[in-house]
N, C-alpha and C positions, 0 to 999 in steps of 0.2 A: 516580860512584856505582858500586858493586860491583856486575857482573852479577849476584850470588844474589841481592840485594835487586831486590824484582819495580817492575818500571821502569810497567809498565803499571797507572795509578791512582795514581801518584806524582806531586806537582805539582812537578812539573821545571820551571825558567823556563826559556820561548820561546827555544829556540838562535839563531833568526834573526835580535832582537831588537838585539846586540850592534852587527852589522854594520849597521841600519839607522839605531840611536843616533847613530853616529858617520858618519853622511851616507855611507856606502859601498853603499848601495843604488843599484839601475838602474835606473830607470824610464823609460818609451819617450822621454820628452822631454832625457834623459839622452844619448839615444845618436846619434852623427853619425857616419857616414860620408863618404866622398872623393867630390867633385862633387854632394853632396847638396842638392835642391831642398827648397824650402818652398809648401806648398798652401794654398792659401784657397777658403771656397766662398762661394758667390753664393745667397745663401736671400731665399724669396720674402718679401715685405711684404704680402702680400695673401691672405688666408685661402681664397679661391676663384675662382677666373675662368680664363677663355680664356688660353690664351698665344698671342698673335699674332707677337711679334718677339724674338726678343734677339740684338741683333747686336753679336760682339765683335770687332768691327776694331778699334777703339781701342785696346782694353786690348792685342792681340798685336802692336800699332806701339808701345807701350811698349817702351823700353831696360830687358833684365833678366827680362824676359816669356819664359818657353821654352812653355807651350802654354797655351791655352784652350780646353775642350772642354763640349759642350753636348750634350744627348742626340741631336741630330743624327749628331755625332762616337760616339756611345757605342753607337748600335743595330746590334747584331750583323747581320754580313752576312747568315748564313743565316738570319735570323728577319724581317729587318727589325723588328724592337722593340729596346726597351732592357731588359735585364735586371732582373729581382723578385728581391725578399727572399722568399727561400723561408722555410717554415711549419717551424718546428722540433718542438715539439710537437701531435700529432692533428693532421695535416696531412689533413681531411677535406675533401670534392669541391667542397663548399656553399662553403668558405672560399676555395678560390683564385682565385675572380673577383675578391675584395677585397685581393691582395695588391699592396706599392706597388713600383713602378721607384725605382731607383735614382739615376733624375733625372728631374725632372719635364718629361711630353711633350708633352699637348695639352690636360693640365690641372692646376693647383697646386689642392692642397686643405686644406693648413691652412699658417697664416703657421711658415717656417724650414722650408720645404721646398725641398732642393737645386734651381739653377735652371743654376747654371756652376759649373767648378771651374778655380781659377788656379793656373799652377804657372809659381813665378817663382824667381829667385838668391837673394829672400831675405823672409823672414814678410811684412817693411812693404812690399816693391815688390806682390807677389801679393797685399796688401788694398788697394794704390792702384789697382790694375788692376780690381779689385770694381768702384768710384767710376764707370770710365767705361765699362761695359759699358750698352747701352742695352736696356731690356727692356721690350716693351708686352704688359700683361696685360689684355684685358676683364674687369671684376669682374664677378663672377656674386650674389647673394645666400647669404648664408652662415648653415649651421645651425650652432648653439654649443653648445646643451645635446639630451638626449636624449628631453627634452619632445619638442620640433619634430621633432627627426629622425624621430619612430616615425609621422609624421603622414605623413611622405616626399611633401610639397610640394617641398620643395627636394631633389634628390637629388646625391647625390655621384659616384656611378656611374649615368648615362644607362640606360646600356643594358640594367642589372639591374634597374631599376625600382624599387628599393625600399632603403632605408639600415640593414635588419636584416639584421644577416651572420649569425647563427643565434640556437638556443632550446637549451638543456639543462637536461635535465628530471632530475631527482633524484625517485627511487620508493621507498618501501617500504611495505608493507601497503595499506591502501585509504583513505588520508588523506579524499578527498572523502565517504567515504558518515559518518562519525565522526560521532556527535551527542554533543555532550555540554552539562553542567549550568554550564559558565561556559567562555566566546568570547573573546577582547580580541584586536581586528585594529589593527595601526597602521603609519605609514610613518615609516622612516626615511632618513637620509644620511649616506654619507660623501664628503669631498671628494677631489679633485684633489689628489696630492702624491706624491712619492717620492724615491729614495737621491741624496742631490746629495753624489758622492765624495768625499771631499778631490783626488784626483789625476782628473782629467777626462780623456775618452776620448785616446786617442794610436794612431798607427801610424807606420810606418819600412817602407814596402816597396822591397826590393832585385833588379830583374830582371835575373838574367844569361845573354843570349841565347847564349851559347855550349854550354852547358851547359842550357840549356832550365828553368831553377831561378829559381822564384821565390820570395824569404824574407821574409816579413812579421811584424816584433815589432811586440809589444803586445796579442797575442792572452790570451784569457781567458776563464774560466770553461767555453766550449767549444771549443777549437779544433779539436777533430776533425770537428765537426761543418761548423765555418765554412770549414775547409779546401775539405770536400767541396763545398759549393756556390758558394766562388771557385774550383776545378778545374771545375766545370760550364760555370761562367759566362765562364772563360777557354779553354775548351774544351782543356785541359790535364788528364795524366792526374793524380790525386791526388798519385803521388811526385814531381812535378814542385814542389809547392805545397808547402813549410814554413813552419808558424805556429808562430812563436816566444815562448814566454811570460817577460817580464823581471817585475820586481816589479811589483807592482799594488797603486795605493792607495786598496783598499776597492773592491766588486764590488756586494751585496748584490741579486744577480738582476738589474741593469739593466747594468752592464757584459759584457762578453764575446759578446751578444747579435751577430748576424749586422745591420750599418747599413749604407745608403745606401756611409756613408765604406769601410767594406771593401772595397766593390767598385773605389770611385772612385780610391783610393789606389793600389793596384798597377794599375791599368791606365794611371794615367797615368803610372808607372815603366816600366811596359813598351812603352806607347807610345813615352816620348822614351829608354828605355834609361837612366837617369841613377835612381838612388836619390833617392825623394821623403817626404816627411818631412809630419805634418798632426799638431797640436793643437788641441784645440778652448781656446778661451776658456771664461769659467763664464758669459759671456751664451748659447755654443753649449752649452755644457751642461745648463742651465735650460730652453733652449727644444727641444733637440734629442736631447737621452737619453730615450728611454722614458719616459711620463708612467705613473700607476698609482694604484688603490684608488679615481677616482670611480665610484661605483656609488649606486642608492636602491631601497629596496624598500616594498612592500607587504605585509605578512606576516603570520599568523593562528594563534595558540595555543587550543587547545583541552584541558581541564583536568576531571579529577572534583576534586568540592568540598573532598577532602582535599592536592589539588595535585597530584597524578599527571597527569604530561603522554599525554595520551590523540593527540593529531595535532598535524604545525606544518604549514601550506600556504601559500602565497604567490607573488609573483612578484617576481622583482629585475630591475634597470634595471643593465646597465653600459655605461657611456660608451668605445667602443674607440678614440676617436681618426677620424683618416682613413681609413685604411688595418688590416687585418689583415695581424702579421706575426709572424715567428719564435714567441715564449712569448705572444702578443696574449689569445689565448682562454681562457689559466691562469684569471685572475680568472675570469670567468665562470664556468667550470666549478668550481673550488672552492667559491664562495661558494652555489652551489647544492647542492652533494655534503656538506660540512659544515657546513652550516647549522646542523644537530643536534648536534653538539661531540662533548663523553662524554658528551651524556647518552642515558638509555632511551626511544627515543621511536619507538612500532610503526608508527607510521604515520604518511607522510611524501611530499608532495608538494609540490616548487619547480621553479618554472619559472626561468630565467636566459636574458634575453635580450642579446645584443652588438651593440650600434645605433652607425653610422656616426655621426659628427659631425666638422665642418670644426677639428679640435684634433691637436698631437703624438698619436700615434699611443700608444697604452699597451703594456706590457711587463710584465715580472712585478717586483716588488718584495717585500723578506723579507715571508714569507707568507703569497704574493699570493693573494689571496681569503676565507682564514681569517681576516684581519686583519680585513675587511669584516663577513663574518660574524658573528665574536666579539660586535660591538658590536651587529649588527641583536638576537641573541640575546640577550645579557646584559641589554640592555636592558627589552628585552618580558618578561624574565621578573623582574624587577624588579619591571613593571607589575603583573603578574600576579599576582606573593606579596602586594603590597599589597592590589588588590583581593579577594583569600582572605583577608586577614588573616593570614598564614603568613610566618615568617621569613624572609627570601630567604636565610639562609645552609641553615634546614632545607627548602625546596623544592629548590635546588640537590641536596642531601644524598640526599633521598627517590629524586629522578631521577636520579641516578649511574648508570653502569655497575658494575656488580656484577665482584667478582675470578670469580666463579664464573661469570659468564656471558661469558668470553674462551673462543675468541675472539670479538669480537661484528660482527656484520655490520653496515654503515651502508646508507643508501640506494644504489643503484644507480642511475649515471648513464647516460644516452642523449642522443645516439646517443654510440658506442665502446660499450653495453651494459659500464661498466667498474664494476665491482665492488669493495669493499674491506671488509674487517673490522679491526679495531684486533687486536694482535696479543695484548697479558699488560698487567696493571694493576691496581691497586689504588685506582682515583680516590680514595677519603676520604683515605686516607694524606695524600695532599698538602694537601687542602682543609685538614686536622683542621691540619697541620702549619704552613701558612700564616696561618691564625687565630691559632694561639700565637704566630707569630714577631711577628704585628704590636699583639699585645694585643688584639685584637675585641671579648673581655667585657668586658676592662677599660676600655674607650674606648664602650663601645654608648652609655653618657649623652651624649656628644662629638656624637650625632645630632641635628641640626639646630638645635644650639645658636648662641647671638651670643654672642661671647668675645672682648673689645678693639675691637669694630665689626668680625668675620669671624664670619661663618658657616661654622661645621665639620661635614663628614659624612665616614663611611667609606662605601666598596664593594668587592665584593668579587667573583669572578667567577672560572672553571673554561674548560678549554682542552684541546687538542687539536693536537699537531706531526708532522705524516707526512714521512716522512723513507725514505731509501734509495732512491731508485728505479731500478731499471733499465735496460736489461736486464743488464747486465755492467759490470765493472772488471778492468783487466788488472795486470798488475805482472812486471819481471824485477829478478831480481838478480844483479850478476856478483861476483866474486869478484878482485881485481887483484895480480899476482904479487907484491905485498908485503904481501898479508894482507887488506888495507883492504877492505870492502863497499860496492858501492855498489848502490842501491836506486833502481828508477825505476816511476814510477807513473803511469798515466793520467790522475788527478783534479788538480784545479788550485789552484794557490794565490791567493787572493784579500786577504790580508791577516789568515787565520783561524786561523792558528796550524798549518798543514796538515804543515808541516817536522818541525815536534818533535813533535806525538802519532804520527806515520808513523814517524818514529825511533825514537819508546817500541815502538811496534809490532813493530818490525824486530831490535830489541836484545832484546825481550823473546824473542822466537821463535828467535834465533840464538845464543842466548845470549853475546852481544858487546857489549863497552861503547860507549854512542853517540859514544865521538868517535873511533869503528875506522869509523864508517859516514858513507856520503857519499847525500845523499836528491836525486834528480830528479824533477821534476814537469814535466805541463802540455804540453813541448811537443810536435809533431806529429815531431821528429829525433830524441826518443828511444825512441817505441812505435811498433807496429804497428799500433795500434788502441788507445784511449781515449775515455773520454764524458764526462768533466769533473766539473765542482761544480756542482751547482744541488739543490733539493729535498732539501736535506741528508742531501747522501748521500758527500761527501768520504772522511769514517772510513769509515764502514760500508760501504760498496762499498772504496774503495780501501784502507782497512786489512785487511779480507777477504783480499783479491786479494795483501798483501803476504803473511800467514800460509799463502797456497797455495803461494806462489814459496819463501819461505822452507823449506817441507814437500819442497819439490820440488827444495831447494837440499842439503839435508841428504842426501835417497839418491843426489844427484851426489857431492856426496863420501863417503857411505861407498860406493860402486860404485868411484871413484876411489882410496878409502886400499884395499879388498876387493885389488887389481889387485898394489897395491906392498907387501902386509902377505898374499898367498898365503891367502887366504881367502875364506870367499862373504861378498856385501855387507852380508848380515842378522846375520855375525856381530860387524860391526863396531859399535863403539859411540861416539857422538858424545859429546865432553864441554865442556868450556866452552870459548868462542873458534871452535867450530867443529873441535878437535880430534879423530882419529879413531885409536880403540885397536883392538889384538885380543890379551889374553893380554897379555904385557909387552912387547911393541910399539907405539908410538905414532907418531905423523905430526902437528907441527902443519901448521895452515892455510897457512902461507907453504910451505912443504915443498908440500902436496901441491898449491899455485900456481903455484909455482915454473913449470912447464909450459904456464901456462894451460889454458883451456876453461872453467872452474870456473864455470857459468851456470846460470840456473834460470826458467824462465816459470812465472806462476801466473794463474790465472783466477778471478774469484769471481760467477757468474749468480744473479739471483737474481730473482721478479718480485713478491714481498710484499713488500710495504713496513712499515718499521716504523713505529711510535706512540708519543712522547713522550707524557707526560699533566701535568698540574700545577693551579696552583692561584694568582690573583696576588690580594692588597688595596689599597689605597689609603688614607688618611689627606689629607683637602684642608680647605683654608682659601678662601673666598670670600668677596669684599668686594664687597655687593652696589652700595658707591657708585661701583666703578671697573669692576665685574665681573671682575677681574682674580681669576684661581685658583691658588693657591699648591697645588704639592706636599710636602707638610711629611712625608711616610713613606709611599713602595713597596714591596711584599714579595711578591716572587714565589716560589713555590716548584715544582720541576721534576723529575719522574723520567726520566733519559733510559737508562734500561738501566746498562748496563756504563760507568762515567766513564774514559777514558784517562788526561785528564789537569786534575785538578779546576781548578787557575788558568784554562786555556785553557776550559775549560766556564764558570768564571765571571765570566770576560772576555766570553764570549762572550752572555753570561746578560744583564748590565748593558748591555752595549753597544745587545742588542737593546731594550731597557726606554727607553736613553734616545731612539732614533731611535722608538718607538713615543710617546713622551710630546712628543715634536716633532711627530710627525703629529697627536697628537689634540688640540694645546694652539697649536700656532704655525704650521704647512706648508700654505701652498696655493697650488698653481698657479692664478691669477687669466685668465678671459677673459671679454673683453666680449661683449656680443651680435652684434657681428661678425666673432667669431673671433678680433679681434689679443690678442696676449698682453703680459698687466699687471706679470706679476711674472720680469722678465728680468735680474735684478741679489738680490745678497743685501740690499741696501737694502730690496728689495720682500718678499723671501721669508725670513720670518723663519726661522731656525732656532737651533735649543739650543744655549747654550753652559754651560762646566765649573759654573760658579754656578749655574744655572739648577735642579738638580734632584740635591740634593747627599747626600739620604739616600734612597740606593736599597740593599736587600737579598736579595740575589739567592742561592739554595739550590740544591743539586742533589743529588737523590738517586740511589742504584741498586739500589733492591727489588724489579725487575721486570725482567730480565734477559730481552733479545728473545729469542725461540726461532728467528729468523727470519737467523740468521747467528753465523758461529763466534766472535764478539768477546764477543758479547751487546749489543753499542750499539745506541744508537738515536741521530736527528739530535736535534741542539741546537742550531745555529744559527737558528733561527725561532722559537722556542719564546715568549721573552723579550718580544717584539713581538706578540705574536698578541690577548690578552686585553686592551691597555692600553686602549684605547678606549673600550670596555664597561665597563673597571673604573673609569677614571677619571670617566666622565659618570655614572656610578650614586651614585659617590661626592660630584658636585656635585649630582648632582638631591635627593640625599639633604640635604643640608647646605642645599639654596633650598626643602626642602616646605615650609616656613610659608609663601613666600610663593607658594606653588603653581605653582613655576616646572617643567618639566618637559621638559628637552632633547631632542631629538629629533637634532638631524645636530651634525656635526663640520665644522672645527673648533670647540674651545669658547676662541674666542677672547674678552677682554675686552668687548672692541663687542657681540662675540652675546648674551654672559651679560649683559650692560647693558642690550639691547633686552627679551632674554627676563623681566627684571626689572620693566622698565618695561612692556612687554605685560602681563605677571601682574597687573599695580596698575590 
């Protein structure tokens, strides 16, 4: 493509793409080193109790055995303890009594909690070694759901007394004193489920004691941050610890996160000095990646009679697992803070509380807590237009955010007293625009009709994507004495397309064609400082930060051509490739490289976050003899500011949609009442395939260009996921009114909608 044609908003196909087509991607399980060992770990079967014994003589009298270590082996000399997963987000005082060791020491608390790690010559000898380690646990009685836990009979942590790791409170105006002329308070749920990768967790840590360097690939989404607390926990200064990022397949918030295994991995490299190698199986993935999204609430709309949302108040329930750890408390605090979407709603009062329970430990998953939210809300307002008698497409409408009331303030969370306003928007635009795409009027008859032995309904349901977050993104660019650019940035690649809109970016701003430029990512060797991808904030922090370096890159070299063209540097002038004139003199880029130096840092801080806005529908079929719910037409529609690069936004748009219509139609992590876990296999855990959900329409627009960064973008990767929940159970509750069926929690699996069917009769 010709640099004059503007690269930025151009749907360029995925540069990376090629290379992964043709199986020349790397991924941690890809990579071997000389003398390299393979690890296994020892996870508990017992959802709580005592550790009395585990003795691993046997398994280190194995041929082939190089170490076995227990938290015995692991507890730091100067502390006598075993090392914690530190709190990566709101790492407040309340929270770090509840955070977990890295291996369990005098107590296991939910079943797949690390117990030994084996590191053996080879995968199959280090899981036979598993087999004969002997381990006596006393079981204790175990809490499963956050019923029992808030009763804290059974407690998980003794010594705290109690299995509620905190409360956040969402405020605006004086929700409690609000009377109004129609109430409707009800409970809802959603389950247990989250990102099950295609490529499951991996590391490769390499110690070389000479050199005091330790290199760990497989690092993701933060590694700057994960460095920092394996350099703590190794009591190594940070440049000592390189986290290296190879390809990664699929992240979606629960990859990258700081586990047990980061710590376990390089220390038992550094221990025996030998390169040690860990994959997890997708049994250890199921049961051992960050669980995410269960939560239930209690919740209370308050309304004048013409539907004007006058208060919402209530209290939400989230299930955190064992342990509070790294992203643990995202959910909670989201699902309280936007509760209220885009809509106007003055007064506002949610409570979120995060209750211990004997379960994997939760994490954040795409957009952890909104997701939750979307569906508490879309729902109750559902109820609510019924009982008015009011459209639910014109109640939505009525309580919009106004373009004239940006920016708008939402509730205000405590404690962090953290505050947020949505930043530019036009909500109807999408709603109006999402109605057309999917037909509404012309499908409104389609409402609770039987057509073939299915009942059909639409729903339909509004949203809300915060994205950007802070504090900063870095970026350099150097300049290579043959012209070439290479670009490196702090934000990570997760499988998101992070290469080629960074490229558009870089090409755009340097005016240079993208295959002069060479793009790095991610890892901790080639910045100074980095903060990764999470909260969709990739582009817009790290495309920022490249337009700084870029800006920064340009009066290096006219300061550079100024020097060798006898002139001041403002008089020179840059023209395409990076060329620099003054008068009839010119200098290409290789000329004035030729020398070296040619580098440039850029910076982009920023602490407003932006705001996606959109608008999704649904079209569903239900058979009330099987209960089984067919997707028959999705349609979301999305403004996310400024588009870089519309395929990768609508890749990213679908993608979200289908992992959102898996949670709300098929995904649940199953436990019993004793804590063990049911669903450890894809046999157990259903999830979406290509057939499954074949007409989805996915739109993006950019009418509303963020004020809050030089791009104008906003995040989009969550966007897509956010509403599907609320949209799709409005749109089955809508298609079972005759038989007065009326959902209430997730998933809407077959069996549910069969019971809910049969309860209603």
């Amino acid at each position: 493509m010709d640099t004059k044609d503007r690269l930025v908003g151009a749907p360029v196909e995925r540069i990376e793409d090629l290379r992964l087509l043709r199986g020349r991607g790397q991924f941690v399980d890809d990579l071997h080193r000389e003398g390299m060992l393979h690890a296994a770990i020892l996870r508990s079967s017992i959802a709580h109790g005592r550790i009395r014994l585990i003795d691993v003589k046997a398994a280190l009298a194995m041929p082939g055995v190089r170490g076995v270590f227990t938290a015995a082996d692991i507890a730091q000399s100067s502390t006598g303890s075993v090392p914690k997963i530190p709190l990566r987000l709101s790492p407040l005082p309340e929270l770090v009594a509840f955070e977990q060791p890295v291996m369990a020491e005098k107590k296991v608390r939910y079943v797949g909690e690390p117990l030994a790690l084996v590191v053996a010559d080879s995968l199959a000898l280090a899981e036979d070694a598993l087999d004969v380690i002997e381990v006596d646990i006393e079981p204790l009685p175990a809490v499963a759901n956050r019923h029992a836990s808030g009763k804290d009979d059974i407690l998980l942590f003794e010594e705290h007394g109690t299995n509620h790791a905190i409360t956040y409170t969402a405020r605006k105006g004086d929700a409690a004193s609000v009377k109004a002329p129609y109430v409707r308070r009800e409970k809802f749920g959603v389950q247990r489920h989250s990102a099950v990768c295609l490529e499951p967790r991996g590391l490769l840590a390499v110690w070389d004691g000479q050199q005091t360097k330790l290199t760990v690939s497989g690092a993701a989404k933060v590694p700057f941050v994960t460095r920092r607390a394996l350099a703590r926990h190794m009591d190594l200064p940070d440049e000592c610890v390189d986290m290296v990022e190879v390809d990664v397949g699929g992240g979606f918030g629960v990859r990258g996160e700081f586990y047990p295994e980061d710590y376990l991995i390089p220390f038992a490299a550094r221990k025996l000095n030998r390169p040690v190698k860990w994959t997890e199986d997708r049994r250890e993935n199921l049961l051992a990646s960050n669980h995410s999204r269960e939560a239930d609430c209690e919740i209370e709309i308050a309304c004048d009679t013409d539907g004007t949302i006058l208060a919402l108040r209530g209290r939400v329930y989230v299930d955190a697992g064992a342990y509070v750890r790294t992203s643990g408390s995202t959910p909670a605090r989201n699902v309280a803070q936007f509760l209220s979407g885009p809509y106007r709603i003055p007064n506002i009062h949610v409570e979120s509380d995060l209750l211990l329970t004997n379960k994997m430990p939760i994490g954040t998953y795409r957009g952890p807590g909104r997701f939750e939210a979307d569906f508490f809300r879309e729902r109750l307002f559902d109820m609510a237009a019924k009982d008015l008698g009011i459209d639910p497409v014109e109640f939505r409408r009525r309580n919009l955010v106004s373009k004239e009331e940006m920016p708008y303030e939402i509730a205000t969370l405590t404690p962090l007293e953290k505050k947020e306003r949505f930043d530019s928007g036009d909500y109807r635009i999408t709603l109006d625009r999402c109605l057309a795409e999917i037909g509404w009027r012309e499908k409104a008859g389609l409402q609770g009709q039987l057509i073939d032995g299915r009942y059909h309904g639409l729903g339909i349901g509004c949203f809300i994507e915060g994205g950007a977050a802070g504090p900063r993104e870095n970026a350099r660019i150097e300049v290579d004495p043959d012209g070439a650019i290479l670009v490196y940035v702090g934000s990570s690649n997760l499988g998101q397309g992070l290469e080629t809109v960074c490229v558009q970016i870089a090409a755009d701003a340097l005016q240079m064609p993208m295959d002069r430029i060479r793009f790095f990512h991610g890892s901790t060797t080639y910045m100074k400082e980095g903060f990764g991808s999470f909260h969709s904030r990739s582009v817009v922090m790290g495309g920022s930060a490249i337009l700084a370096a870029a800006n920064a890159l340009k009066e290096s070299v006219q300061k550079a051509a100024a020097s060798r063209l006898g002139c001041a540097a403002t008089d020179v002038v840059i023209g395409q490739g990076l060329s620099a004139s003054f008068g009839r003199k010119s200098l290409t880029l290789e000329e004035l490289a030729a020398d070296g130096g040619l580098s440039a840092e850029g910076s982009f801080e920023n602490h407003l976050h932006t705001y996606s806005y959109g608008a999704a529908a649904a079209h569903v079929a239900v058979d009330a003899r099987t209960g089984q719910v067919e997707v028959l037409e999705y349609v979301t529609v999305e403004d996310v500011g400024r588009i870089i690069n519309p395929l990768t936004a609508n890749g990213q748009s679908i993608g979200a949609v289908v992992q959102g219509l898996g949670g709300t139609l098929l995904e649940h992590l199953v436990y019993d009442e004793d804590g063990q876990f049911l669903t450890a296999s894809l046999a157990d855990y259903l999830m979406p395939t290509a057939p499954d959900f074949p007409n989805i329409k996915a739109i993006t627009l950019e009418n509303s260009p963020s004020p809050n960064n030089p791009l104008g973008a906003k995040g989009l990767g969550e966007g897509g996921i956010v509403p599907v929940g609320g949209v799709v159970c409005n749109a089955v509750a809508a298609a079972l009114c005759s038989l007065n069926v009326t959902p209430r929690e997730l998933p809407l699996s077959p069996m549910k909608i069969w019971q809910l069917i049969e309860d209603a009769r």
